[in-house]
N, C-alpha and C positions, 0 to 999 in steps of 0.2 A: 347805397342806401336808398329803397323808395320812400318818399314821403308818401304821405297822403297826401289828400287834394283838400286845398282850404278855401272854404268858403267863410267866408265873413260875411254876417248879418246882423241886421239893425236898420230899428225904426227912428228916423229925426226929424224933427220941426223943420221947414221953410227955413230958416236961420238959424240951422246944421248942430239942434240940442239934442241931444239923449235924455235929457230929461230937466226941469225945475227943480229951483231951492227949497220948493216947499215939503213939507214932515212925508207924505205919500207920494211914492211911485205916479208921476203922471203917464198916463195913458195916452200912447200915442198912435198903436194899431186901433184898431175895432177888429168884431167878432169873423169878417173875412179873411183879414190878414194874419190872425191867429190859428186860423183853421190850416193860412199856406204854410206858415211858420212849423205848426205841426206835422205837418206834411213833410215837409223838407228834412227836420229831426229826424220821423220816421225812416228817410232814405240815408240815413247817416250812420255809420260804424261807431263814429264817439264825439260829444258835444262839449266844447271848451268854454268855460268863464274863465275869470281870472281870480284874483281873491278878494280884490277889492269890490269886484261886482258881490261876489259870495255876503262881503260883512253888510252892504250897502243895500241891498236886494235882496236877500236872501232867497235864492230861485231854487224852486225841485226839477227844472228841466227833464219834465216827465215830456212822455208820448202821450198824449191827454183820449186818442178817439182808442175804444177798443179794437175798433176793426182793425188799426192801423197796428196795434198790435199781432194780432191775431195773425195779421198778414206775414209779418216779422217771423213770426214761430213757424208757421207753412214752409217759410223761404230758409228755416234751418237758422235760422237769426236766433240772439237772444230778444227776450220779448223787448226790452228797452235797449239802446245806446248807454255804450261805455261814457260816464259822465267824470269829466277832466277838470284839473284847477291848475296852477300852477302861483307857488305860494315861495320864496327864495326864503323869508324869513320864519316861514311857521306857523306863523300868528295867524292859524285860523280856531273858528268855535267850532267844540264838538259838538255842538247843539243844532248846528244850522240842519235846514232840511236835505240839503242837497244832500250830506251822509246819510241820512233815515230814511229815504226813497227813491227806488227805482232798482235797479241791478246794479251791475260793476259800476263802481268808482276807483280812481287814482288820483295822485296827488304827487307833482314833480317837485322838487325842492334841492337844495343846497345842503349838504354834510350836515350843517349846523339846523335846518330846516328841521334834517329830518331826525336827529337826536329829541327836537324840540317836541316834533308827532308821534312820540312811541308811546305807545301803552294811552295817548289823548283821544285818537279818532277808534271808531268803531272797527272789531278785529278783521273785518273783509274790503278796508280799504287800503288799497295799493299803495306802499311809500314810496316813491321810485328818488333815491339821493343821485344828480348828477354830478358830486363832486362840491368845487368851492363856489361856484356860478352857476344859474341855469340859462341857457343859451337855448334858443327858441328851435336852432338846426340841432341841439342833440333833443330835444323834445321833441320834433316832430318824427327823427333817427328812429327813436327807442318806440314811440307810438306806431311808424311802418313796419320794420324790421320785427320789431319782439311782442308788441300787440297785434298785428293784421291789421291795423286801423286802412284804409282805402281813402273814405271821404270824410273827411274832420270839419264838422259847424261848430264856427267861431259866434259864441254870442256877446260877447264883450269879456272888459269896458272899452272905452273909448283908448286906453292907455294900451291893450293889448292889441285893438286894432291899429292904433298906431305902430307901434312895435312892429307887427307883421308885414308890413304896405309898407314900413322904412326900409326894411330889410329883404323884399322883394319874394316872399315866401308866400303873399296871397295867390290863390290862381283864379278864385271869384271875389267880388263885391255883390253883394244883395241891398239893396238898400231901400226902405216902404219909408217915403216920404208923405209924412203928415201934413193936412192943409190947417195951419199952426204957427202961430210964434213963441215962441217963451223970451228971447228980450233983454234974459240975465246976465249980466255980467258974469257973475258965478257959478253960472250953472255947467254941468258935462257937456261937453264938445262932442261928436264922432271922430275926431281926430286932430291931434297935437302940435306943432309947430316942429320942425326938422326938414330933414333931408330925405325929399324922396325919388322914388325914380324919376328919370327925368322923361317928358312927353303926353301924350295924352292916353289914357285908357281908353278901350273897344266898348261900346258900348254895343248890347247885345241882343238885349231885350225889354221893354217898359210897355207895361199894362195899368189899368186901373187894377184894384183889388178893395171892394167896396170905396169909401172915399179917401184913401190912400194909393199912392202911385210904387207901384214896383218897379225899381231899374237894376238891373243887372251890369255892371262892367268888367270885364278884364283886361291884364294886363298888359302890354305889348312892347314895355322897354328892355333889353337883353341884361342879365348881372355884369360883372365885372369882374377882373379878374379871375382867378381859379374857382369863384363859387358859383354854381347855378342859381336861377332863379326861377319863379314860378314861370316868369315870359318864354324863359330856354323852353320849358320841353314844351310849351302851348306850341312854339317856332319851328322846334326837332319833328315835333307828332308832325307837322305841314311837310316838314323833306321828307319825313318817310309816306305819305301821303303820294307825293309828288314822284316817289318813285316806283309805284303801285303803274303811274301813267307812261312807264318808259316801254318804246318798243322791246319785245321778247327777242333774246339772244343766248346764243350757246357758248360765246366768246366774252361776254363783257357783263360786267355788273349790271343791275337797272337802283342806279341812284336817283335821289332828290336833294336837291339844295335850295338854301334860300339863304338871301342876304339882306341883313337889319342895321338902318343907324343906331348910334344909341341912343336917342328917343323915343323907337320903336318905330320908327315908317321903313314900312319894305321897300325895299332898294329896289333886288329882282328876285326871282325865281326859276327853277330851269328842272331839266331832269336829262338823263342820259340818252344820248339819241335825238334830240332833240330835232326837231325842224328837219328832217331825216337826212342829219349828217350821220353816219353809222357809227362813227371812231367816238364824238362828241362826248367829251365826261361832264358832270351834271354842274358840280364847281366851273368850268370853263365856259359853260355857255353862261349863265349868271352873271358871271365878270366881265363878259365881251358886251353884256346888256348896258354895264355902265362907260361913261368915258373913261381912256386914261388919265390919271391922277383925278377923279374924282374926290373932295376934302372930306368926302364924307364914309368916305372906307379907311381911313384911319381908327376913326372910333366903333365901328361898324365891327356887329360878328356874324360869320358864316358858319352856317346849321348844313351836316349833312350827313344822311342817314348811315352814310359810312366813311370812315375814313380818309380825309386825300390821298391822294395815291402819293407814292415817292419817289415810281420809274413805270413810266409807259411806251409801249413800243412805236404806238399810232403817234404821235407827238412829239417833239421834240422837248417841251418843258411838262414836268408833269403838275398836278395839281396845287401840291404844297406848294411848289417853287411859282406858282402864279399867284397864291393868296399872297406869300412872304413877297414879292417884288410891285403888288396891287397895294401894299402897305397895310392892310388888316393886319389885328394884333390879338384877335380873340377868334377858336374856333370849338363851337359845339358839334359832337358826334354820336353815336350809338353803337355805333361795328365797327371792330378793329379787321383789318384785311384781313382774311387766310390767305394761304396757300395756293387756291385755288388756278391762278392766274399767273404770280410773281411771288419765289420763294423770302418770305421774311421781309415782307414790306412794313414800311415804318413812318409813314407819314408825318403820323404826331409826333415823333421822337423828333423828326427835321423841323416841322415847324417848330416845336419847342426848344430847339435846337438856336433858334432866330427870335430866342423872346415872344413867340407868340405865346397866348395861354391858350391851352387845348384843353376843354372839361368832354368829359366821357361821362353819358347817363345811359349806361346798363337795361334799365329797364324798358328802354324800345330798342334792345336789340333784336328782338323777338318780329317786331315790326320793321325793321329795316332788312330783316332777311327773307321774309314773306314774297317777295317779288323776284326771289333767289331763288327756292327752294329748288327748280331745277338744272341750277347747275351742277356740276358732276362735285364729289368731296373732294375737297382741298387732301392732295396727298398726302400718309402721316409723316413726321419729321420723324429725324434718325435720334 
């Protein structure tokens, strides 16, 4: 499944409000920050609130410049972004703006959700029922796979960004901090009390934007267990990066790896060949980078554009059995071995084999074989 890419944005006071108790929307961009804001829309496939934003705000999440339309329809775009809610009980107004402007809208909900919105909203919005729950991983599923969505802007509330950033599904933070206090007890937070990644975020980029400050972070701590997370493939796109720089060979894969604790600090990084040992696989140089029994490859997972290997001739231990014996218990990949080299190798199957979790994300396989393309085709099986 690809997801999209999520960005989450939002404007807060100094002392982290999305807005006052009072009857009106406080304003906490100005007219430059709204210009980026539309801008960024502009570059997006489809814009998410939530529904409590919907009853509390009622926003048209238009594309407000023309040109930036215009632009859209040149580029074979529809002239606006697909505009998303996601509602588990129903209870939204058919009256709000967000249904009476712009192009495509949808609307995720629960069985019961969407019994509630038949024949309520207007006949060209999207009921999409996921069942007895909505779970934000088949929402984003259904948005990649069966909309095209690519890049998804998160506009709130505060409850859905939380939501996303607990469950490690953001790949941006956008955040226009206003020079502001609101002070309220009451008032909306940017975000909630829980459990969240553990570390600290990449900070990326901060500008002024009239008299508000733009910062940018992402993520950098790995998921857990069998599920990826936004940090996995920010981590994965680096090994297949990494193996872009491997000397050229007619014998041997050109891999990239990289190893992360789980708070997100990069351990090491290597690629095949490295330091021009010729035999070198890209997992093995990484792990010679750290001491033995470092305490911090327990929790730690290794990203590598292609699968550990499960038998190598150059070696006497091959990949896997160096991660399984270095103690790591999580590994992310993009390429299952072919053929090419060692018939019906299985890496993942032996690590997994050992309690490791092994997630596979498909869609940089494309990128982890780019550095490959001339090796000869893996011969067909019988």
């Amino acid at each position: 499944m690809a997801h999209p890419y999520v960005l989450l944005s939002a404007a807060v006071s100094l002392d982290g409000f999305l807005d006052d108790t009072g009857p009106e929307r406080l304003l906490l961009s100005g007219p430059e920050d709204f210009d980026r804001v539309d801008e960024v829309r502009a570059g997006s496939d489809a814009i998410l609130v939530g529904a409590g934003t919907l009853r509390t705000d009622n926003p048209r999440l238009l594309v407000n410049s023309a040109r930036r339309r215009a632009a859209r329809v040149a580029a074979g775009l529809p002239e606006y972004p697909l505009k998303v809610t996601v509602s588990a009980s129903g209870d939204l107004d058919p009256a709000a703006q967000f249904w009476h402007t712009g192009g495509a809208k949808a609307v995720y909900t629960t069985d019961k959700g969407a019994e509630r919105l038949r024949g309520l909203l207007p006949a060209d919005v999207e009921v999409v029922a996921l069942g007895p729950d909505v779970g934000w991983r088949a929402v984003l599923a259904h948005l990649g796979d069966v909309k095209g969505v690519r890049r998804l802007m998160v506009e709130g509330g505060g409850q859905v960004h939380t939501q996303l950033l607990r469950q490690g599904l953001a790949d941006e933070l956008q955040l226009a901090v206003a020079p502001l206090f609101v002070g309220e007890t009451d008032a909306p937070r940017m975000f909630g009390p829980g459990a969240y990644p553990p570390g600290r975020m990449r900070l990326v980029e901060t500008r002024p934007v009239g008299d508000v400050v733009l910062m940018r972070y992402v993520p950098t701590a790995p998921g857990t267990g069998g599920l990826p997370s936004a940090a996995d493939r920010r981590w994965l796109e680096l090994a297949c990066e990494l193996a872009a720089q491997c000397p050229p060979s007619r014998t041997a894969f050109s891999v990239g790896a990289v190893i992360v604790a789980a708070d997100g600090t990069e351990l090491a990084r290597a690629h095949s060949r490295e330091g021009g040992d010729p035999v070198v696989h890209a997992e093995e140089a990484a792990l010679a980078k750290l001491g033995v029994g470092d305490p911090r490859l327990a929790g730690a997972t290794v990203y590598s554009s292609l699968e550990p290997c499960a038998r190598r001739a150059s070696r006497p231990a091959p990949c896997a059995r160096l991660i399984i014996e270095a103690g790591v218990r999580r590994v992310v990949t993009a390429w299952r071995e072919p053929d090419t080299f060692v018939t019906s190798a299985d890496g993942n199957a032996v690590l997994s084999a050992e309690g490791v979790d092994v997630v596979v994300l498909p869609e940089y396989e494309d990128r982890a074989k780019a550095p490959n393309t001339h090796l000869p085709a893996p011969p067909p099986r019988p």
